[in-house]
C-alpha positions as CSV (number, residue, x, y, z in Angstrom):
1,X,0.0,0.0,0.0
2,X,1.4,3.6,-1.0
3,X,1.9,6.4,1.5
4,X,-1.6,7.6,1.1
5,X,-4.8,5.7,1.3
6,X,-6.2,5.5,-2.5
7,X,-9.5,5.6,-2.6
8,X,-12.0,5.6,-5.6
9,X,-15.6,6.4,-5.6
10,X,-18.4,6.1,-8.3
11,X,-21.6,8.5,-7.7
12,X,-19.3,10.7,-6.4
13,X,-21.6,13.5,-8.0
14,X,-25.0,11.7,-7.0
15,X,-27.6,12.3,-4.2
16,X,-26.1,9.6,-1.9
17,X,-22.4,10.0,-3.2
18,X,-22.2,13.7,-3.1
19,X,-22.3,13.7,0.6
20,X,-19.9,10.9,1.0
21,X,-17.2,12.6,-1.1
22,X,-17.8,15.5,1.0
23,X,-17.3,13.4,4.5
24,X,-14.1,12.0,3.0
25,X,-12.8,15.4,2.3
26,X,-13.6,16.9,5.5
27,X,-12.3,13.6,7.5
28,X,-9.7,14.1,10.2
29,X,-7.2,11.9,8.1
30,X,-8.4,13.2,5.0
31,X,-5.0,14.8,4.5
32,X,-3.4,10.7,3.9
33,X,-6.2,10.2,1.3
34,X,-5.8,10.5,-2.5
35,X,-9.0,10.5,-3.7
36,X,-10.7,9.4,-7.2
37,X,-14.0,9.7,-9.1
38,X,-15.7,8.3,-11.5
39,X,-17.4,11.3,-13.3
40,X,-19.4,11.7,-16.7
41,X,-18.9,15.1,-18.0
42,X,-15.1,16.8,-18.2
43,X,-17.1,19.8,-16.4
44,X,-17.9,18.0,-13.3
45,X,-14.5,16.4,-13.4
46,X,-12.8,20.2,-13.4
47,X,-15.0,21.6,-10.2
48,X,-14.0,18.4,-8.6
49,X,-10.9,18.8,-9.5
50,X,-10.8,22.2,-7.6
51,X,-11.7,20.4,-4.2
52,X,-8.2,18.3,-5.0
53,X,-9.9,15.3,-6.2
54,X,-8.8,12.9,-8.9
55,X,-10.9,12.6,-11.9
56,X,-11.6,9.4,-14.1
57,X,-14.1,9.8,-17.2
58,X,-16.1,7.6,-17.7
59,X,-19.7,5.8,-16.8
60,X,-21.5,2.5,-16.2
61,X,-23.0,2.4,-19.1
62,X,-20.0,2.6,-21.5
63,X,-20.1,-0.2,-23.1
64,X,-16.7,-1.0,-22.5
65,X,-15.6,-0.9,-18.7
66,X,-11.9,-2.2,-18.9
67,X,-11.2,1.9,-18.2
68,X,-13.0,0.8,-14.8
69,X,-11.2,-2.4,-13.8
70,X,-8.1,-0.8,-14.3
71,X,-9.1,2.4,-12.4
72,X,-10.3,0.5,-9.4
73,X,-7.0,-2.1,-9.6
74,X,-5.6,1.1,-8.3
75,X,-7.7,1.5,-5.5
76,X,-7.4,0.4,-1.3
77,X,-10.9,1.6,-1.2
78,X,-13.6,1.7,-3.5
79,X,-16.9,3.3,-2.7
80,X,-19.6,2.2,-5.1
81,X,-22.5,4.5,-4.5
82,X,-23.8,4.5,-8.3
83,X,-26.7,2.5,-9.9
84,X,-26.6,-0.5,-7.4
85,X,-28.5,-2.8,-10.2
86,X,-26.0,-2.4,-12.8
87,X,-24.5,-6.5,-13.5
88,X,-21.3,-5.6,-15.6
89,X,-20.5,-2.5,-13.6
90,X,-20.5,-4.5,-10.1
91,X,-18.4,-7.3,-11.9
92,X,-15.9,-4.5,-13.4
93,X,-15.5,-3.0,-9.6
94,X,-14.7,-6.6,-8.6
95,X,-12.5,-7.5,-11.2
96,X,-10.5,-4.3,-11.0
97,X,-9.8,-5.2,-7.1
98,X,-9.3,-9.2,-7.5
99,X,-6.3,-7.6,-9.7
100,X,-5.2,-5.2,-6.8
101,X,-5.0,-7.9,-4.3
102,X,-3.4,-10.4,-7.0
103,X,-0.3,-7.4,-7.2
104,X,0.1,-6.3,-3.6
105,X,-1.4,-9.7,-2.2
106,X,-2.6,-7.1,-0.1
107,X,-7.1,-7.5,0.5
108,X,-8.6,-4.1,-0.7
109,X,-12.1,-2.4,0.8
110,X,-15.2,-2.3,-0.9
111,X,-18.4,-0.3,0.7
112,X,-21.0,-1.7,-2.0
113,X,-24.2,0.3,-1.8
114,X,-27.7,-2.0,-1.8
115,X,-31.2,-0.7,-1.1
116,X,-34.0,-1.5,1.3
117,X,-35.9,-2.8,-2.4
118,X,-34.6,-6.3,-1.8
119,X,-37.0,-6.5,1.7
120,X,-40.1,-5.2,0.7
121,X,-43.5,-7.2,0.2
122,X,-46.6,-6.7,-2.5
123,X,-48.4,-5.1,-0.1
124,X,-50.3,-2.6,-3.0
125,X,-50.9,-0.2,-0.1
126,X,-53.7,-1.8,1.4
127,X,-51.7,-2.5,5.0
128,X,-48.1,-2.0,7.2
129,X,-48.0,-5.4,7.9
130,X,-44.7,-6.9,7.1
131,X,-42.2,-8.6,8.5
132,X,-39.0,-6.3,10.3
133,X,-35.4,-7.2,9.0
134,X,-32.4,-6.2,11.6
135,X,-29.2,-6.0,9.9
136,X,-28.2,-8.8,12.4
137,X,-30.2,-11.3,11.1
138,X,-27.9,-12.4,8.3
139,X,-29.3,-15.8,7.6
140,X,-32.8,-14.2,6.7
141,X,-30.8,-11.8,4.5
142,X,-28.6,-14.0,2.9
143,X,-31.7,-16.4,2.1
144,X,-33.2,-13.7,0.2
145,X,-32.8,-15.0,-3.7
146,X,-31.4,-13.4,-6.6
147,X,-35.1,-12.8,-8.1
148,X,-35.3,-9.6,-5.8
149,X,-34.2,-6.0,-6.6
150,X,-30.7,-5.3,-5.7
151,X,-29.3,-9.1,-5.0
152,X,-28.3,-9.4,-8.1
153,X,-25.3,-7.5,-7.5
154,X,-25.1,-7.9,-3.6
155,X,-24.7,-11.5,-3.9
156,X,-21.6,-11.6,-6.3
157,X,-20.4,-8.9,-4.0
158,X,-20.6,-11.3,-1.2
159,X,-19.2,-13.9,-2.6
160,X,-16.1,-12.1,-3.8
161,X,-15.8,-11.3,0.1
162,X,-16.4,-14.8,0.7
163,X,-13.5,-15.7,-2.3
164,X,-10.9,-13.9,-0.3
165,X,-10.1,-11.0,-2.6
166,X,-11.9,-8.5,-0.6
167,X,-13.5,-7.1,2.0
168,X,-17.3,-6.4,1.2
169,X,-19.4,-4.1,3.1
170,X,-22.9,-3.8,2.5
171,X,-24.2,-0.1,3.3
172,X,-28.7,-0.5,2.5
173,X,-30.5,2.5,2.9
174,X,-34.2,2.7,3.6
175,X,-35.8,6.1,1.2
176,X,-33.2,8.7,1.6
177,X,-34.7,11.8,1.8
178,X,-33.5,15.4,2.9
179,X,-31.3,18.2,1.6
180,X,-27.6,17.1,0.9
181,X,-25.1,19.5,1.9
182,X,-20.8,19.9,1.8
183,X,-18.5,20.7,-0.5
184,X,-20.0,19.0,-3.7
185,X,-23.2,20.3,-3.0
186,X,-22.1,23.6,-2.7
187,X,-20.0,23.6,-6.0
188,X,-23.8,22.8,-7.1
189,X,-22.5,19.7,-9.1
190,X,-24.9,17.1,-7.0
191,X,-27.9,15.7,-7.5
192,X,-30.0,17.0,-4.9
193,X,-32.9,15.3,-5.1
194,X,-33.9,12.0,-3.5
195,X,-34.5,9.4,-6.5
196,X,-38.1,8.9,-5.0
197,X,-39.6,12.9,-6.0
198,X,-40.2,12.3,-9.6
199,X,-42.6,9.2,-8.5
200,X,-44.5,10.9,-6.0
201,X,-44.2,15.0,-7.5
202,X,-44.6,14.3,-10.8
203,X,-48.0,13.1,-11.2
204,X,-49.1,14.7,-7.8
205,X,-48.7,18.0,-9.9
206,X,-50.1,16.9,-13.2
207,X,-53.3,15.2,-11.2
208,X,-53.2,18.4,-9.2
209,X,-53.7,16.3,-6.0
210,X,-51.1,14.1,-4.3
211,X,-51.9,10.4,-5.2
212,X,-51.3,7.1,-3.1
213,X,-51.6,3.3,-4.0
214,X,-54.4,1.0,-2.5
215,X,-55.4,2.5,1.0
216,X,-52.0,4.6,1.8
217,X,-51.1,2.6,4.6
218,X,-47.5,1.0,3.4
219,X,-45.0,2.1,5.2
220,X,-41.0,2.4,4.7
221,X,-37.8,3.3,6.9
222,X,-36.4,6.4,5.9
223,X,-33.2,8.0,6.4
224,X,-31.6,11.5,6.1
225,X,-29.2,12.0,3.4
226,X,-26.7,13.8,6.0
227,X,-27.4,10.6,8.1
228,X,-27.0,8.4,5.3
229,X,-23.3,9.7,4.5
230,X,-22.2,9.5,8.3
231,X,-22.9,5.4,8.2
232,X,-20.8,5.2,5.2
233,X,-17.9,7.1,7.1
234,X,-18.6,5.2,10.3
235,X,-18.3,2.0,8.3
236,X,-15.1,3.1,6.6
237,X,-13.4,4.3,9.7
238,X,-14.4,0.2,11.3
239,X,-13.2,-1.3,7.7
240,X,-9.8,0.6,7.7
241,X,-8.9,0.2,11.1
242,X,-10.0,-3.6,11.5
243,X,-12.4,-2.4,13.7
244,X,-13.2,-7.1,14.9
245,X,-17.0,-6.1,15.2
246,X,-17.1,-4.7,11.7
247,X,-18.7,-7.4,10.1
248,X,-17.8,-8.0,6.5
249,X,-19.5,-10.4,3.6
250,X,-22.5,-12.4,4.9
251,X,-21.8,-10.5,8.1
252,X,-21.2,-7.3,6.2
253,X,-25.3,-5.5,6.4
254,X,-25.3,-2.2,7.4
255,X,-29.4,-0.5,7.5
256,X,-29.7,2.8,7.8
257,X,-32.8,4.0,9.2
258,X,-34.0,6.5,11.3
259,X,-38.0,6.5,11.4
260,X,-40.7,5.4,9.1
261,X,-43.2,7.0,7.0
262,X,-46.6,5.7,6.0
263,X,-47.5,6.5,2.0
264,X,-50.3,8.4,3.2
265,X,-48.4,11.0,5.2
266,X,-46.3,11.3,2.1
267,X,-49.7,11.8,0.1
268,X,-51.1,14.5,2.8
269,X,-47.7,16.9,3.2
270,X,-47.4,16.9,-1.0
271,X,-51.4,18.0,-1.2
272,X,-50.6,20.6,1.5
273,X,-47.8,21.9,-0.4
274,X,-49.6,22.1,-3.6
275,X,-52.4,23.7,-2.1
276,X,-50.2,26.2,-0.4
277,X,-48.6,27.1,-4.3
278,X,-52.2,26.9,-5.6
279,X,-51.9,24.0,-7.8
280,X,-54.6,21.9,-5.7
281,X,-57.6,23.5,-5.0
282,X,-58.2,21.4,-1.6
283,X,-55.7,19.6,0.8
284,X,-57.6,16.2,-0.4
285,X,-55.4,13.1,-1.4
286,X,-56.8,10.2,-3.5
287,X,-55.9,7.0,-4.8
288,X,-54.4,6.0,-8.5
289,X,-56.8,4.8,-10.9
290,X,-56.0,1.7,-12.7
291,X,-56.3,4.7,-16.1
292,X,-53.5,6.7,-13.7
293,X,-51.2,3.9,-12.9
294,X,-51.0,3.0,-16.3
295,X,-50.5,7.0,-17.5
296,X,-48.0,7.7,-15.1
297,X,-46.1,4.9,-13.9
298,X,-46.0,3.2,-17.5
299,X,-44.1,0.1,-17.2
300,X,-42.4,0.5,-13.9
301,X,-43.0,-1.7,-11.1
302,X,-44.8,0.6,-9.2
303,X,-45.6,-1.8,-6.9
304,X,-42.6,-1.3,-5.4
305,X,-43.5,2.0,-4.4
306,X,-46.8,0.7,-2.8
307,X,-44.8,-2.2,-1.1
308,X,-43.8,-2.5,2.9
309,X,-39.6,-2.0,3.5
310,X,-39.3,-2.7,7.4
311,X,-35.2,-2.3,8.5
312,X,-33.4,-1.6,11.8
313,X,-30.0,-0.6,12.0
314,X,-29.2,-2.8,15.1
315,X,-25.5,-3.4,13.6
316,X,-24.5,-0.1,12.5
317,X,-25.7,1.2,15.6
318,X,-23.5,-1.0,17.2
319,X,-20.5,0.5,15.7
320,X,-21.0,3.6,16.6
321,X,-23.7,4.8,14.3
322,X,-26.2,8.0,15.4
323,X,-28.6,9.6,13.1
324,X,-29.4,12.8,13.9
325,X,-31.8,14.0,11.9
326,X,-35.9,13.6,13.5
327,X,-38.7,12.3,11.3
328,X,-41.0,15.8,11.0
329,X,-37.5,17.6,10.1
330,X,-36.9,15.3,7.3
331,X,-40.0,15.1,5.8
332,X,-41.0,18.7,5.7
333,X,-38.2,18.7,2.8
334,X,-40.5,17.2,0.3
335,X,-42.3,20.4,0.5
336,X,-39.3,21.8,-1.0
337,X,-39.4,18.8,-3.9
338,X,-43.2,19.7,-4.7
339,X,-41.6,23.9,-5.4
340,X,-39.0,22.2,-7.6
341,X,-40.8,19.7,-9.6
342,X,-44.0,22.4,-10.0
343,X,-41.2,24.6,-11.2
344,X,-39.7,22.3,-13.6
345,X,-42.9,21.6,-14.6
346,X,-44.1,25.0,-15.6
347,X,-41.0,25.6,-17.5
C-alpha cells in the first residue's frame, strides 16, 4: 500500500455520493487520502478537480468498462455509491480489485451500496404489515434470492468477500430523503434530489392532488441524506482500522434508518404543499386509478413504491452509528421537492 490511502468512488456526484465525497474530504485523516472519481462530464470532473480530487471519465453504461477495472485495480478503497443494479458494472469494480489484491497480495475495501428494495413485500398499499429485518439477522438476508431487486449485485459482492479477494461491506438504505449539503453540493454539481420525487411529485402536480396506491397505509424506513453519509464514514473508519466487530461479507449489512413514514403521510404533506402554491384546489389526497397507474407509472413496477420495506440498523448502531436528523425535520423537505418539480414543470 502507498503512502496515502487510494481511494476511488463512483456517484461521487449523485444524491447519496455527493455527501460521502464531502465526509471523506472533511475527514480528520483526509489529509493521507488520494481521492478518485468516477465522473461523466469533463465539467464535473474540473470543479471536482478544484476540491483536490482525482478525476476518471467515464460511466456504467460505457459499453466497455476495462477503463474501470483498471481504475479501481488502483484502488485500497472503493466506494460504489452509483446504480446498485447495474450487472457488468459491479463485476468490473470486482475485477478491478481481485487484480489489486493479486499485485500487492494485499485484500482491498469495498463499501458496496444496496437498497432496502430487496426486503419489501406486495403489499399494493392496502396494510403496514410486514415482516422487520435487523441487519443482524444475516441468515434471513442471505436467504433472500437473486429474483429480488438489488441481489443481483449484492450477492456476487458477497461472494467475492467470501473468495478472499476482498473485503465487502454492505451499506442498505431505507428512502433517503432530505437536503444534501458539503463541498459537492455547494459547487452545485450534486444531484439534490432523492431518486423517489419524480414518483411521488410528478403526477401529484399533473393530477393536481397528491396520489397514493391502495389504501396509503404501506410504510417504509427512511433516512436523512446527511445521516446516510455518516454510516458510510462510520463503516469506513471500522473497515480501515480492523475495527473485529465490523462485520464483512454475509456478516457485512449495514441499515440505515431512522424513522418510518406511511404513503399516506407522504400523500397529505405533497397535497398541502400544492395547495399552499395553488396547484390543488383542496388539501384532499386520493388513490391512483388503474387509467392513472397506467398513464404515469407506465411500465415501472410501481408496486414497489406501494410495497412495505421494514429495516433496523441494530449493527450499524452497534458500531457507533447516530442519526441525527428527526422524522417531521426530514419530511417537511419534500415540500421543498413539490416547489422544484411544479417549477420544472411549468417551464
Amino acid at each position: 500500500m502507498s503512502a496515502k490511502l487510494n481511494i476511488f468512488v463512483t456517484g461521487a456526484t449523485g444524491y447519496i455520493g455527493g455527501t460521502v465525497v464531502g465526509r471523506l474530504l472533511q475527514h480528520p485523516k483526509a489529509a493521507s487520502f488520494d481521492i478518485t472519481a468516477l465522473v461523466r462530464s469533463a465539467e464535473k470532473a474540473k470543479k471536482l478537480q478544484s476540491l483536490g480530487i482525482k478525476t476518471v471519465l467515464g460511466s456504467y453504461t460505457d459499453e466497455n468498462l476495462d477503463f474501470l477495472i483498471e481504475a479501481v485495480s488502483k484502488a485500497d478503497v472503493v466506494f460504489a455509491i452509483a446504480d446498485s443494479d447495474n450487472v457488468p458494472a459491479a463485476l468490473a469494480v470486482l475485477a478491478g480489485l481481485k487484480i489489486h489484491h493479486e499485485k500487492t497480495g494485499k485484500v482491498p475495501i469495498l463499501i458496496h451500496t444496496s437498497g432496502a428494495a430487496f426486503i419489501t413485500d406486495d403489499a399494493r398499499g392496502l396494510h403496514a404489515d410486514h415482516r422487520t429485518y435487523s441487519d443482524l439477522d444475516t441468515e434471513a438476508l442471505n436467504a433472500l434470492p437473486e429474483t429480488l431487486l438489488h441481489r443481483n449485485v449484492d450477492i456476487p459482492v458477497i461472494e467475492a468477500d467470501k473468495a478472499g479477494f476482498v473485503k465487502a461491506y454492505i451499506i442498505i438504505p431505507g428512502a433517503v430523503l432530505g437536503h444534501p449539503s458539503g463541498p459537492v453540493a455547494d459547487l452545485e454539481i450534486q444531484n439534490m434530489h432523492t431518486i423517489l420525487s419524480p414518483f411521488f411529485m410528478k403526477p401529484a402536480i399533473s393530477r393536481k392532488q397528491a396520489g397514493y396506491f391502495g389504501k396509503g397505509l404501506n410504510t417504509w424506513s427512511a433516512v436523512d441524506n446527511n445521516d446516510t453519509a455518516d454510516l458510510f464514514i462510520v463503516v469506513f473508519d471500522a473497515a480501515i482500522g480492523n475495527t473485529p466487530v465490523a462485520g464483512h461479507g454475509p456478516e457485512g449489512y449495514y441499515f440505515a434508518e431512522s424513522f418510518e413514514y406511511s404513503m399516506l403521510e407522504m400523500a397529505q404533506i405533497v397535497s398541502d404543499k400544492l395547495f399552499e402554491l395553488g396547484i390543488a384546489s383542496s388539501r384532499e389526497t386520493s388513490a391512483y386509478s388503474q387509467e392513472e397507474l397506467e398513464k404515469y407509472f407506465g411500465s415501472f413496477p410501481w408496486t414497489i413504491l406501494a410495497s412495505n420495506a421494514h429495516a433496523k440498523a441494530d449493527r450499524a448502531r452497534a458500531l457507533g452509528w447516530v442519526p441525527k436528523h428527526g422524522k417531521e425535520a426530514v419530511m417537511a423537505t419534500l415540500k421543498d421537492e413539490v416547489v422544484f418539480y411544479a417549477n420544472e414543470a411549468s417551464t
